[in-house]
C-alpha distance (Angstrom), angle and dihedral (degrees) to the residues before:
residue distance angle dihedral
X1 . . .
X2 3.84 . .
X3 3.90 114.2 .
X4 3.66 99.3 -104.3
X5 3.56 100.4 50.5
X6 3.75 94.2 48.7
X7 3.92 88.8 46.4
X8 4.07 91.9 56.8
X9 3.83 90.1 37.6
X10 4.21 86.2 55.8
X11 3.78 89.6 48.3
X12 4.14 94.4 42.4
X13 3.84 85.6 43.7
X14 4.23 84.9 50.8
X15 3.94 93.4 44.4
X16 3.47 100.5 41.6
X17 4.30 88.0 48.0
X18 3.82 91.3 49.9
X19 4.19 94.3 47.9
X20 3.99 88.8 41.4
X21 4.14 85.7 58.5
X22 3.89 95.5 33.9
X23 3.46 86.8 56.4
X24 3.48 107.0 48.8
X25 4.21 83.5 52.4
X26 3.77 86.2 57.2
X27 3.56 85.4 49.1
X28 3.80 90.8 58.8
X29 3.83 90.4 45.5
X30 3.76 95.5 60.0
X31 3.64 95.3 35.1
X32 4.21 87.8 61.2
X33 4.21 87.4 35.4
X34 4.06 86.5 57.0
X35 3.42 94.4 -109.8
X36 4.01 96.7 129.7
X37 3.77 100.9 165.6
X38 3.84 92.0 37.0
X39 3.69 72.6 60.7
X40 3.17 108.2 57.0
X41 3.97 99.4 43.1
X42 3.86 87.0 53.0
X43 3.77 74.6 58.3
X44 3.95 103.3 47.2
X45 3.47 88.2 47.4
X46 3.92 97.3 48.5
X47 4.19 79.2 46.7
X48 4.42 80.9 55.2
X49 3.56 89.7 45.7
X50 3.80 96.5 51.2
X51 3.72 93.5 49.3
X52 3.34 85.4 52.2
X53 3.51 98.9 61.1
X54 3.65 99.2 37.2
X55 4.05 86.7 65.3
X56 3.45 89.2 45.6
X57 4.22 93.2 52.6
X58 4.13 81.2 47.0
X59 3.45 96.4 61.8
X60 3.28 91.4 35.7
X61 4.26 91.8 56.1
X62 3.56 92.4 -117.9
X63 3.52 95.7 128.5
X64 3.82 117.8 69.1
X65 3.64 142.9 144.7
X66 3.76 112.7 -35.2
X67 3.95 95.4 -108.1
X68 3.62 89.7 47.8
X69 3.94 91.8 48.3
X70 4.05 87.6 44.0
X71 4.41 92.3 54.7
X72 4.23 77.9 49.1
X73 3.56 91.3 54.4
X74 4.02 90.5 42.4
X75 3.66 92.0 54.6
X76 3.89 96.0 43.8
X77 3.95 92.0 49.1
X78 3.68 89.4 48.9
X79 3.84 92.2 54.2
X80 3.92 86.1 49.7
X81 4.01 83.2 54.3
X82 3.82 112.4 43.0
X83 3.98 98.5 22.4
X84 3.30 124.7 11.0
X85 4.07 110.1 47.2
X86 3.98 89.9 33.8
X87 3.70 81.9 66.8
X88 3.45 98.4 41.2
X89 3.49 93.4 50.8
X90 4.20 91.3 52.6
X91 4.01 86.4 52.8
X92 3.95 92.6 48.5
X93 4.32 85.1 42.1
X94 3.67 87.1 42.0
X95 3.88 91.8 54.0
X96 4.21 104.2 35.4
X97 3.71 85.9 -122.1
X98 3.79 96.1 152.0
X99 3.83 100.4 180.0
X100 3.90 89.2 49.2
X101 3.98 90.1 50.8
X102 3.73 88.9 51.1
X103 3.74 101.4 52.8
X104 3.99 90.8 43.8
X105 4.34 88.5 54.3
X106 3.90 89.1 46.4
X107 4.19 84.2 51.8
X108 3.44 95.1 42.5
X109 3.43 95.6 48.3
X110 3.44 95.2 46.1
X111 3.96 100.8 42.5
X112 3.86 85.6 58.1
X113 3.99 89.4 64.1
X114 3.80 87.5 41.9
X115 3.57 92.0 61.1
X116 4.10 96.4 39.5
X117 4.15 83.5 49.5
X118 4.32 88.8 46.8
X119 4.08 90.3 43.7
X120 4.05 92.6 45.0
X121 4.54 84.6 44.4
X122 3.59 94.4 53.2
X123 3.74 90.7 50.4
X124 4.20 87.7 66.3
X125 3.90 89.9 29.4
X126 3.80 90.5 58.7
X127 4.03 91.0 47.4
X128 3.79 83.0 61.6
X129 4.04 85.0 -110.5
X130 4.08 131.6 123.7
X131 3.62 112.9 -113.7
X132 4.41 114.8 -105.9
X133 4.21 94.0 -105.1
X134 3.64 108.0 145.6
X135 3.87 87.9 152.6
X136 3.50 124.2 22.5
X137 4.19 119.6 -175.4
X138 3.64 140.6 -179.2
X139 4.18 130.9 -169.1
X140 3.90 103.3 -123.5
X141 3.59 80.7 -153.8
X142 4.08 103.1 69.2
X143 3.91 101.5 -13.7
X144 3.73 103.9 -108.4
X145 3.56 107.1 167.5
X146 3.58 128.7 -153.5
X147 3.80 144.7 175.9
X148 3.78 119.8 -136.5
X149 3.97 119.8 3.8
X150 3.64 113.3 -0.1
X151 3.82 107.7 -126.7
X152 4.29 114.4 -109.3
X153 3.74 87.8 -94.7
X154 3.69 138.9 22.0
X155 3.72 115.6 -96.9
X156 4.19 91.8 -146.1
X157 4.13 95.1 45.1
X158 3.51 114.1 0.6
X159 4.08 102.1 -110.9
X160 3.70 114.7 167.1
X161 3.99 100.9 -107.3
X162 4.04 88.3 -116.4
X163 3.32 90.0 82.2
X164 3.93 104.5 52.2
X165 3.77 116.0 97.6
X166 3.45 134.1 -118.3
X167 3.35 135.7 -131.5
């Protein structure tokens, strides 16, 4: 792919990710405002979006073959790990922005288990096996993520494990 092509599908890929998640937080705004079918086209659309940017990552060659996509996701949660939120986090210090500080320790946090969870998957994915998931939950409040039954409260912010989702 010729430089300028793949530079515009990058940012389209970029755009079109950030409005797809934007929108589904609107979503979640009108849905608690009342507004249930303001909800759910701020939710069609962040569906459009998404689709979107998944044909943009395809041409792009983002997508591969799940082990390759699972060392990807390794790498990036890494990143998150030993660069990129330990800088954030000095900024946020730097600054006294409290809210800010919070959200980057609840990533942080959280990003560590991703990548213990990704290391420990590519371990079965490797073998040519599924990984053992029956249930698979995350807290909506910080994003720990955890295989089997959550524990009574979240590990990174204390949510009661009612409230974590399932997937």
């Amino acid at each position: 792919m010729r430089k300028m092509t793949e530079k515009a599908l990058q940012e389209a890929f970029a755009g079109e990710s950030m409005a797809h998640m934007k929108y589904l937080g609107f979503s979640e705004v009108s849905e608690r405002e009342g507004f249930s079918n303001m909800s759910r086209l701020f939710k069609a659309i962040a569906y459009a979006e998404q689709v979107h940017a998944i044909n943009h990552a395809r041409n792009l060659g983002v997508l591969k073959a799940t082990k390759d996509n699972i060392e990807s996701c390794i790498e990036g949660e890494t990143f998150e790990v030993d660069e990129m939120y330990p800088a954030y986090d000095a900024v946020a210090k730097l600054q006294s922005e409290k809210g800010a500080q919070t959200a980057i320790r609840f990533a942080f946090e959280a990003e560590k288990i991703h990548a213990e969870l990704y290391k420990n998957s590519k371990i079965e994915i490797d073998k040519g096996k599924d990984i053992d998931a029956a249930e698979i939950y995350a807290c909506p409040v910080c994003g720990f993520t955890h295989i089997g039954q959550p524990p009574e409260k979240c590990p990174v912010c204390g949510a009661p494990n009612d409230k974590f989702k399932k997937f």
